[in-house]
C-alpha angles and dihedrals in degrees: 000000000000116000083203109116122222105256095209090079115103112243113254100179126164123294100302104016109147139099131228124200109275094352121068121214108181106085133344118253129209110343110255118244104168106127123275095029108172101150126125144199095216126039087234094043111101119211102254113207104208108204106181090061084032093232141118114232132180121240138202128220101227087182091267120049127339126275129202115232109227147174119237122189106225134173114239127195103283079050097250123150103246134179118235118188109227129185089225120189119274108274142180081212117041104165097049084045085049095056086044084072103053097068112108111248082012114116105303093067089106090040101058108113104225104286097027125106137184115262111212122066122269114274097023115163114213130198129172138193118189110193125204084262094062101251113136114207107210113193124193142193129242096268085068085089098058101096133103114268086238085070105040097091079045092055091050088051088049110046087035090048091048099045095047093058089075098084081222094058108081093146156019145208120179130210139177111226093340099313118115120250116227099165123016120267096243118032103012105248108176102230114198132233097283129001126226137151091278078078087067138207135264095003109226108185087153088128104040125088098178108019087198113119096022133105133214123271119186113197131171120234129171119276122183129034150304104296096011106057120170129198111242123186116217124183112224123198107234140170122298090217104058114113104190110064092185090053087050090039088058092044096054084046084056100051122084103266127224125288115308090014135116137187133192093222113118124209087239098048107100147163120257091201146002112287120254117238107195134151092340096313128115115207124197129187107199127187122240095283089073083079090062114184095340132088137294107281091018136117146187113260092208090054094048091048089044096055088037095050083043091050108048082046078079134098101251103010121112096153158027143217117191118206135173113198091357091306134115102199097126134139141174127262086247089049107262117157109244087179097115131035116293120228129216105288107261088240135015117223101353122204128206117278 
């Protein structure tokens, strides 16, 4: 059977998951830092410059005291690594306060949407150390090696994925009561030197019989189930040689996904021409079956959150224009205008505050 989803379902994503043209809502992506960074995601929400992490992060107003919104990597039932956007509590040190969160019984316990579970073993202790360079230094107790060997590649994407969405964080190195790890405790993992994304998440190497000569690819497809979709990145192993990322991005969109996964590319749906890359914006020219079973001018909003999220994955794109015949007179089947580029959504997979 087909992992392709039917396009004429309305889209039911998580609390906030929409997107407008040119601004995302429905999560909040890797904190800003760029100095001065004053901008909100509420009108009543105020910039917060944390000095002891070294990093700008954005904060909500709940009606008591302010909250960070923040990503945590969690494992969900299929045992993906999944973000899940929290209103953690206001913090000097956010990104020690984000891997907190991930320790199994800690203090996300009340937080888990139903599937999901922590990452790290109970009664971990978490420091972490962010230099001028960017390199954050996480160092862990003991307890840190008490997980099963099937997790342990899981455990690496999350902590590497949670920590990278802090614009200070480039890089990371790990230790165990102040020792550096080179290989992990359990299975034996080798861990270079630093981690970062480049490493990927949820390796998916299903189609590649000699991964020489190819480079990573992260994509998002649809985890969950009907009413309750989630967005869940997967690294693809793809040519070296290929010169258009956005090209590559649409044809990995387009091919069946891994197991428990869906995606609202269909096998019709195809470029006209190379994508644009200019400035920061992508820009992609589809044919009609973009439109699926909808009508003429209307797209799904989980298809187009699923290419935006896939695009601005990318090195150098901030944005995308979506276009059919060379227009851009698109909307949502909610209504949205499509009719100028469309940002990374603010947050990925938000839950209710």
């Amino acid at each position: 059977m087909s992992k392709k989803t039917n396009v004429a379902i309305v889209s039911t994503l998580l609390a906030s998951s929409v997107l407008l043209g040119g601004c995302g809502l429905f999560g909040e992506g890797k904190k800003e830092i760029d100095p001065p960074q004053k901008e909100t995601i509420v009108d009543d929400g105020a910039a917060l410059e944390n000095k002891s992490d070294k990093e700008t992060v954005k904060t909500q107003d709940t009606g008591l005291d302010q909250s960070v919104m923040t990503e945590l990597y969690l494992i969900d039932k299929n045992g993906y690594v999944v973000p899940q956007s929290m209103a953690l509590p206001n913090s000097k040190a956010v990104a020690k306060q984000a891997l907190q969160y991930l320790v199994a019984n800690g203090p996300v316990s009340n937080l888990l949407p139903d599937g999901f579970r922590a990452v790290l073993p109970a009664d971990t202790q978490v420091d972490v150390d962010i230099n001028e360079k960017g390199l954050a230094t996480v160092d862990f107790s003991k307890e840190f090696a008490n997980y099963k060997a099937e997790d342990e590649k899981r455990i690496l994407d999350a902590i590497t994925w949670t920590l990278t969405q802090f614009d200070v964080v480039k890089d990371i190195k790990l230790q165990v009561n102040g020792h550096r790890l080179t290989e992990m405790p359990v299975n034996k993992t080798p861990i270079s030197k630093t981690l970062s994304r480049a490493s990927g998440i949820n390796m998916d190497t299903s189609n590649v019989s000699d991964i020489t000569n190819t480079t990573p690819l992260t994509v998002y497809y649809l985890g969950g189930k009907e009413n309750n979709y989630y967005y869940v990145p997967v690294t693809k192993r793809i040519s070296a040689s290929e010169d258009n990322v956005a090209k590559a991005v649409v044809k990995e969109l387009a091919q069946d996904p891994s197991a428990n996964l869906v995606t609202e590319f269909m096998s019709d749906l195809s470029l006209i021409s190379d994508p644009t890359i200019k400035g920061g914006k992508a820009v992609l020219n589809f044919n009609e079956s973009i439109y699926g079973s909808f009508k003429e001018q209307t797209v799904s909003q989980r298809l187009l959150d699923a290419l935006v999220l896939s695009l601005t994955e990318q090195k150098g794109i901030k944005s995308v224009e979506v276009q059919v015949n060379g227009k851009a007179s698109l909307k949502t089947e909610d209504g949205k205008d499509l009719s100028e580029p469309v940002s990374r959504p603010e947050k990925v997979n938000s839950t209710s505050l």
